[in-house]
TIVEX-55022 format. One line per 2 residues: number of its first residue (from 1); their letters; for each residue x, y, z of C-alpha. Coordinates in pm, 1 decimal, decimal comma, padded with zeros to 6 digits. Layout:
NUM> a> X:Y:Z | ...
This chain:
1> xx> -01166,1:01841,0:-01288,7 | -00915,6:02048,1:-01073,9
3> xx> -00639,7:01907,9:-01177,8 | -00336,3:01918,5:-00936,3
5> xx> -00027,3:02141,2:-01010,9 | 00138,4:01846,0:-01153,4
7> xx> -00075,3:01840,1:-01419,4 | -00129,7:02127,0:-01557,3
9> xx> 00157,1:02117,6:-01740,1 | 00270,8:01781,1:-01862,4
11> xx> 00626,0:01835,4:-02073,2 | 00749,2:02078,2:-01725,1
13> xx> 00594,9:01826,4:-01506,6 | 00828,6:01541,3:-01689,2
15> xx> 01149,0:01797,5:-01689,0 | 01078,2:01856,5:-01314,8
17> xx> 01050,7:01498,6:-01235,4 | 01385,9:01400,2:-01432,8
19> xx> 01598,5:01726,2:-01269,3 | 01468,9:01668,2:-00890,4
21> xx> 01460,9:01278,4:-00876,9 | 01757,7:01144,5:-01099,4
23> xx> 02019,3:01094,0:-00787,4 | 01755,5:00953,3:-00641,1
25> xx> 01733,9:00689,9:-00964,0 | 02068,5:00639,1:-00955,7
27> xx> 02087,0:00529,2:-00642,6 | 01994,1:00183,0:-00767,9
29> xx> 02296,1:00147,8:-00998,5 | 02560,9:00340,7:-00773,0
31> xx> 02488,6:00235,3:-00420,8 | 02272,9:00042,2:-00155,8
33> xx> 02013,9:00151,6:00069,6 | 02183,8:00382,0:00334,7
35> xx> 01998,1:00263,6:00599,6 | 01935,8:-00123,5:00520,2
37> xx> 01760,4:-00401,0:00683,3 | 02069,9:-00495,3:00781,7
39> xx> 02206,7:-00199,3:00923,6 | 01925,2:-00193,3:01189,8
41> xx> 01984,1:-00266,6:01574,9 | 01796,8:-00610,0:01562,5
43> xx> 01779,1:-00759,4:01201,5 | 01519,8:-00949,1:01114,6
45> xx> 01499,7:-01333,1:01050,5 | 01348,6:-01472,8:00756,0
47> xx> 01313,1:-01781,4:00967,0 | 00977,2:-01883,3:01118,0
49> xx> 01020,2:-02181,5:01317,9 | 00840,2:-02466,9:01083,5
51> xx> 00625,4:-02609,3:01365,7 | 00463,3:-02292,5:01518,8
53> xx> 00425,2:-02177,4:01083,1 | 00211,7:-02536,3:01063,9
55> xx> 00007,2:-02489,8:01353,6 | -00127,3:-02210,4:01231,9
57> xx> -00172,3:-02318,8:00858,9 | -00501,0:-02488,6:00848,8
59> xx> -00746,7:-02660,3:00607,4 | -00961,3:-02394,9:00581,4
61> xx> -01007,9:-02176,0:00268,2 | -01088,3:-01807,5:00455,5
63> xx> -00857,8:-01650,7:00670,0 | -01026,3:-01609,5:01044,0
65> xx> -01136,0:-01296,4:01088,2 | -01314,8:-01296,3:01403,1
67> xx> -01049,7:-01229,4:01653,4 | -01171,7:-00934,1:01928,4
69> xx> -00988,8:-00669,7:01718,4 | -00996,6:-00600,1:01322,2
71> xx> -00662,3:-00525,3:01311,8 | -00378,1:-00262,6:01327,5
73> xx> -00328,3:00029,3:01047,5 | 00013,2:00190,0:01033,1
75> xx> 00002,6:00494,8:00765,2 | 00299,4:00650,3:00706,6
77> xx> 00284,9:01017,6:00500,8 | 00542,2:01200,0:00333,2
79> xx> 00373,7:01565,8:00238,3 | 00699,6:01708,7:00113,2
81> xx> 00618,6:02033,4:00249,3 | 00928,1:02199,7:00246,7
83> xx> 00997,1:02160,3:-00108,9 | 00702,1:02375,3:-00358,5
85> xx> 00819,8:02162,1:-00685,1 | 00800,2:01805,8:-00464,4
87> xx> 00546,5:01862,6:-00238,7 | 00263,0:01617,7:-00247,8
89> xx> -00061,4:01841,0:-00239,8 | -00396,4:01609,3:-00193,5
91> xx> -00233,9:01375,0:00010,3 | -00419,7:01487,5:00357,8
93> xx> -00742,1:01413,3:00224,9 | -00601,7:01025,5:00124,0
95> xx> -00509,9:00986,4:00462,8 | -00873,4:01116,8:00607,6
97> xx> -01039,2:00891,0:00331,5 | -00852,0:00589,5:00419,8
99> xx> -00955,0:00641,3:00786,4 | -01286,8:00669,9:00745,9
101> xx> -01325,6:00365,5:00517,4 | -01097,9:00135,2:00794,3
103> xx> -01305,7:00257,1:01095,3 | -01625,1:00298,9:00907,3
105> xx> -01688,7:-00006,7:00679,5 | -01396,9:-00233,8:00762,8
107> xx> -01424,3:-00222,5:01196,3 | -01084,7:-00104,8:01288,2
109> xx> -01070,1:00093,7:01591,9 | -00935,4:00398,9:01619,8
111> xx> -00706,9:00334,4:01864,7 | -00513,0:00077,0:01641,9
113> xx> -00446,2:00326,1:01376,8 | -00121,9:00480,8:01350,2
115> xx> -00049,1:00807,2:01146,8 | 00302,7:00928,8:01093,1
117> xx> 00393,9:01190,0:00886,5 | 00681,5:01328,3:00671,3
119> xx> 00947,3:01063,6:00810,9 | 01320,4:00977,1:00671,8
121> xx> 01426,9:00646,9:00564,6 | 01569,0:00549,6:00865,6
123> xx> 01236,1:00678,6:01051,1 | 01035,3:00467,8:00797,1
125> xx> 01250,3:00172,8:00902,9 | 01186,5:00222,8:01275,1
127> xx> 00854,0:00251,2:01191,1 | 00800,5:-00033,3:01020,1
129> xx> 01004,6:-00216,9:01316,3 | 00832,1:-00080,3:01617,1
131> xx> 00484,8:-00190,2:01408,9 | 00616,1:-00541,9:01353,1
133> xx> 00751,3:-00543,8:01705,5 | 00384,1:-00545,8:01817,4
135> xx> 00196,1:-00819,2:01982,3 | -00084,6:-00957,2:01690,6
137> xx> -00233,8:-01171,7:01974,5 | -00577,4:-01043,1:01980,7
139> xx> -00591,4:-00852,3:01577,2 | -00690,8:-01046,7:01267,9
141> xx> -00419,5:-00856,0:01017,4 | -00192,6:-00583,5:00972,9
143> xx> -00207,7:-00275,1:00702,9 | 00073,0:-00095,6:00631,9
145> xx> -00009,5:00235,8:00369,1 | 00295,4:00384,0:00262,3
147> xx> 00199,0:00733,5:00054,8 | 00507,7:00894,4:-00089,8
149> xx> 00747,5:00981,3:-00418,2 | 00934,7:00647,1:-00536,6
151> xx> 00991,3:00442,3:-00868,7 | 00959,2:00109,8:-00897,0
153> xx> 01035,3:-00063,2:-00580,2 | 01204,4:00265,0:-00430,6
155> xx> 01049,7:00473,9:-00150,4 | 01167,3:00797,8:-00074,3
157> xx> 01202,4:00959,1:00264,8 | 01181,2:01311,9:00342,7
159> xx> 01539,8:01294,6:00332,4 | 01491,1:01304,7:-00036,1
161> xx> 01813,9:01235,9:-00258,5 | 02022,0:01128,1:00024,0
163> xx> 01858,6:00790,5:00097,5 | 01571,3:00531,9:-00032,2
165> xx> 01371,6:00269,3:00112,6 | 01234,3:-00059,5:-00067,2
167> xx> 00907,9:-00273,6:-00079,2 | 01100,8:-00539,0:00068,4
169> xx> 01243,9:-00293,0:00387,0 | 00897,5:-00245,2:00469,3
171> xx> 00745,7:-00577,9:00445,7 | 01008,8:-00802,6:00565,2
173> xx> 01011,6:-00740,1:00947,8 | 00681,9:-00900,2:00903,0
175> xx> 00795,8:-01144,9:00859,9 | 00909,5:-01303,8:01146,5
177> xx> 00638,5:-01172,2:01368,9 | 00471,2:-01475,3:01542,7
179> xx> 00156,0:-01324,3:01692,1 | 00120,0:-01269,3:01287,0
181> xx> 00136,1:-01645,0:01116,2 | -00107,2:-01732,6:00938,7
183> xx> -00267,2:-01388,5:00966,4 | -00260,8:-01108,2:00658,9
185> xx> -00025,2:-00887,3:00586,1 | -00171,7:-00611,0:00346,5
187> xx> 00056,4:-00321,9:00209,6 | -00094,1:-00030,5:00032,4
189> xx> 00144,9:00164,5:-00185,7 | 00101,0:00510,7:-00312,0
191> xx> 00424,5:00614,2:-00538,9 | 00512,0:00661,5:-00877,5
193> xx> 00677,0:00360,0:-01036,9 | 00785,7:00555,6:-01311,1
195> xx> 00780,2:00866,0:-01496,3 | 00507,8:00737,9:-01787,0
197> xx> 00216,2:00865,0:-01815,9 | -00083,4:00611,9:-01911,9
199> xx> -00219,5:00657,5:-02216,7 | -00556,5:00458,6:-02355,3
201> xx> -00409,0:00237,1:-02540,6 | -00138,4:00173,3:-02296,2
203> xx> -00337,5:-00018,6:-02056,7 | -00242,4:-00329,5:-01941,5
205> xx> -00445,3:-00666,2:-01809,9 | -00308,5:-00668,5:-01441,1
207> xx> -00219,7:-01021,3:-01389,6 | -00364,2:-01233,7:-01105,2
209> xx> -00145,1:-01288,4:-00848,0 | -00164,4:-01615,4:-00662,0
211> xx> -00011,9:-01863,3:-00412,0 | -00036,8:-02256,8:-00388,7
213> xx> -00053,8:-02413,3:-00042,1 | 00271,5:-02535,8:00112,8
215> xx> 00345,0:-02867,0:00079,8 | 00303,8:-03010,3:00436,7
217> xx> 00548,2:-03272,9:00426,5 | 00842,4:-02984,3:00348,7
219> xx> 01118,0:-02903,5:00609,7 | 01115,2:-02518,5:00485,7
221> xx> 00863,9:-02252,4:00520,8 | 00781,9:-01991,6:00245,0
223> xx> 00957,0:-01671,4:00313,6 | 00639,7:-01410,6:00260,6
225> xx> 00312,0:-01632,5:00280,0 | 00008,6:-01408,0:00343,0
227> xx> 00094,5:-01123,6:00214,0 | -00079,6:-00875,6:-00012,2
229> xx> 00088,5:-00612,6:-00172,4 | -00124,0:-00303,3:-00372,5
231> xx> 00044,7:-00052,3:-00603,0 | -00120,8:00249,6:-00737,7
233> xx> 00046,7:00197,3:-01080,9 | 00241,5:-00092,1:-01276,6
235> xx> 00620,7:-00057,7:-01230,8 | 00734,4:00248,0:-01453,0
237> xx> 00408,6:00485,6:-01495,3 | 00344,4:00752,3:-01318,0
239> xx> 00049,4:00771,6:-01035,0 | -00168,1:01063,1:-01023,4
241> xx> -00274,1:01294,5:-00768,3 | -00504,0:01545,6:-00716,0
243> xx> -00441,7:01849,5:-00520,7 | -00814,2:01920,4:-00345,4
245> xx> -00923,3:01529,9:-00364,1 | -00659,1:01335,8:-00314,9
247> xx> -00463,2:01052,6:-00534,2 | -00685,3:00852,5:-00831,2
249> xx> -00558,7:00530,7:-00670,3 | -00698,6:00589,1:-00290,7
251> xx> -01036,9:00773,5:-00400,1 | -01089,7:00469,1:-00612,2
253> xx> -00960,1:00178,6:-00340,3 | -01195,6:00389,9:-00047,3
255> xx> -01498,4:00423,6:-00277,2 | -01503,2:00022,3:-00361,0
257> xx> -01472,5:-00028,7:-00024,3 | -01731,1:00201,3:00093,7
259> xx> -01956,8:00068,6:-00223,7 | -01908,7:-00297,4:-00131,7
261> xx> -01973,7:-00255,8:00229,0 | -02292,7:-00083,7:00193,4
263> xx> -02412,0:-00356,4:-00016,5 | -02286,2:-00660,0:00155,0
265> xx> -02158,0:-00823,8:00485,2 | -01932,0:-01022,1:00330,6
267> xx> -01667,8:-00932,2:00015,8 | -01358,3:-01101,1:-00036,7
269> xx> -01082,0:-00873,2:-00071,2 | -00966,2:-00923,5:-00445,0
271> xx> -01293,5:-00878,1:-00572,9 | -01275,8:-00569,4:-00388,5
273> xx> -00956,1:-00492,0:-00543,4 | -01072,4:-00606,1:-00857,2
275> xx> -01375,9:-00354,4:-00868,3 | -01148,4:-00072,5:-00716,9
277> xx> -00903,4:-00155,2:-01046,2 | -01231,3:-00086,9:-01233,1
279> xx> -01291,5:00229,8:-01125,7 | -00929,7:00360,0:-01174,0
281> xx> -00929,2:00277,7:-01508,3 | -01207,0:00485,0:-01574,5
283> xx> -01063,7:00786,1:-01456,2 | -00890,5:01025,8:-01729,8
285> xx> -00845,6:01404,0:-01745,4 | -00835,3:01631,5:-01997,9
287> xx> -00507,3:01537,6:-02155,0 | -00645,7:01155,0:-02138,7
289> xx> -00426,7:01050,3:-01902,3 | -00500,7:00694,6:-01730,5
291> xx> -00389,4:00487,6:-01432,0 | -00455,9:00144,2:-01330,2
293> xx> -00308,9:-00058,9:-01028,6 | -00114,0:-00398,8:-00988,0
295> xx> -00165,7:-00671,3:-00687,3 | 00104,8:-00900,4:-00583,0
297> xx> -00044,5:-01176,7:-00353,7 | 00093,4:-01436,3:-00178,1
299> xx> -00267,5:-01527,2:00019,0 | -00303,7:-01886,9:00058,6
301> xx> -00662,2:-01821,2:00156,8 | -00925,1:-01629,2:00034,4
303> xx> -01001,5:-01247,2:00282,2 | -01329,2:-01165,0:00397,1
305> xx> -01373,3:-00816,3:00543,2 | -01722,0:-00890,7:00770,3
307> xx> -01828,3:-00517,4:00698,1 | -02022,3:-00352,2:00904,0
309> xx> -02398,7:-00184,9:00838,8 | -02380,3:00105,5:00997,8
311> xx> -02135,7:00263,5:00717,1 | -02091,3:00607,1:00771,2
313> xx> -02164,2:00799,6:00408,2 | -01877,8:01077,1:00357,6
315> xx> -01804,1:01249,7:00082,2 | -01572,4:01112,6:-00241,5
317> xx> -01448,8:01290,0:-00543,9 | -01560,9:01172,6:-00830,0
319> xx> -01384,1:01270,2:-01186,6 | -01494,6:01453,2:-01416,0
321> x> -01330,9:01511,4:-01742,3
């Protein structure tokens, strides 16, 4: 395996990570986000008029997925270029794999897929609000694929030290985007959680995530229903990246999908998950390092991707020891 520069030396890669990110750590203990959901020009409301939510909130256990368009990707893509020791090498080729796998197996069109590169918070913010903004009318779900350097719930912006974004920030305008009720909400994360590295016997049983149905007769709505949230590592270990192929996480979520398309019409998206989780934990290098991801899921029904047949093969990296 090529392993990428962060690798190749596991005690300087820790020392490096400590030294460049600690103010950026901190930030959770010393101050808020600079540039909050609250700070922005319209804020958000975590109110969905209760009517409109039930009319869309049906008896049936699959989430529609017919409408004339798949849906709309937003990808945002910190490379880190200007800085040798941060920079995020591999990262192009997650973006070209995630792509293909959308247009390819899933049905997105091109023209729905958005691709913004090496943003600051507050251009991450605007981001996620012009996407929200957006009229859902005619799309089945949204996808929102965040790929930068972050711990825990933190997302960093190119703007490094200076400023961080959270989970929340970019999943909450979503919330209140009517031409979305009822509708997914996926959100693919790509960021360390932590500055652990995996071990074998570290591994951990990712929980199942899971949602009961509203109760109909209620005056309130649930703040986040149908929403699906993927992380390429547990909260505090590390995710790893290769420099020529791209991040563990992404090569194994593109492959499942590519796999399970090929074979059937019709796969329901935490199986797909599930099997992607599979092939992650396989994964190790020569210093027997290993990753798995976690799922948070508020679905109330279960996601069927109607793949198509014509899936274009392309090329994935497979790991070798």
């Amino acid at each position: 395996m090529n392993e990428s520069q962060e690798l190749q030396n596991p005690q300087e890669q820790l020392e490096r990570y400590h030294q460049y990110k600690k103010r950026f750590y901190d930030q959770t203990k010393k101050k808020s986000v600079f540039v909050n959901v609250m700070s922005r020009k319209t804020p958000h409301s975590t109110k969905v008029p209760c009517g409109r939510w039930r009319e869309v909130v049906d008896d049936e256990t699959e989430y529609k997925m017919n409408h004339p368009r798949r849906g709309r990707l937003l990808i945002i893509n910190n490379h880190f270029k200007g800085d040798e020791k941060l920079k995020r090498e591999g990262t192009v080729v997650d973006e070209e794999n995630l792509k293909k796998v959308f247009v390819n197996c899933l049905g997105f069109n091109e023209e729905d897929i958005t691709s913004l590169h090496d943003l600051t918070c507050e251009q991450i913010l605007i981001a996620v609000d012009q996407e929200a903004e957006k009229n859902y009318t005619d799309h089945a779900c949204v996808i929102v694929v965040v790929m930068t350097h972050g711990k825990e719930d933190l997302l960093m912006g190119e703007d490094e030290f200076e400023n961080h974004v959270t989970v929340d920030d970019i999943s909450e305008p979503f919330q209140s985007t009517e031409t979305l009720l009822g509708k997914p909400k996926l959100f693919i994360f790509q960021a360390c959680r932590g500055d652990q590295m995996m071990k074998s016997f570290e591994v951990n049983v990712v929980p199942d995530a899971s949602s009961d149905m509203p109760d109909r007769g209620r005056n309130r709505v649930p703040a986040y229903p149908d929403f699906l949230y993927m992380f390429s590592a547990p909260g505090s270990f590390y995710s790893i990246r290769n420099s020529m192929h791209g991040s563990w996480f992404i090569q194994s979520l593109c492959s499942a999908i590519k796999n399970e398309a090929a074979d059937s019409e019709k796969k329901e998206i935490m199986e797909i998950l599930t099997k992607a989780n599979k092939g992650l934990s396989e994964k190790t290098n020569s210093r027997e390092f290993y990753q798995v991801a976690s799922f948070e899921s508020t679905l109330l029904k279960e996601l069927y991707f109607k793949t198509k047949k014509d899936v274009l093969v392309f090329p994935m990296y497979e790991t070798g020891n």
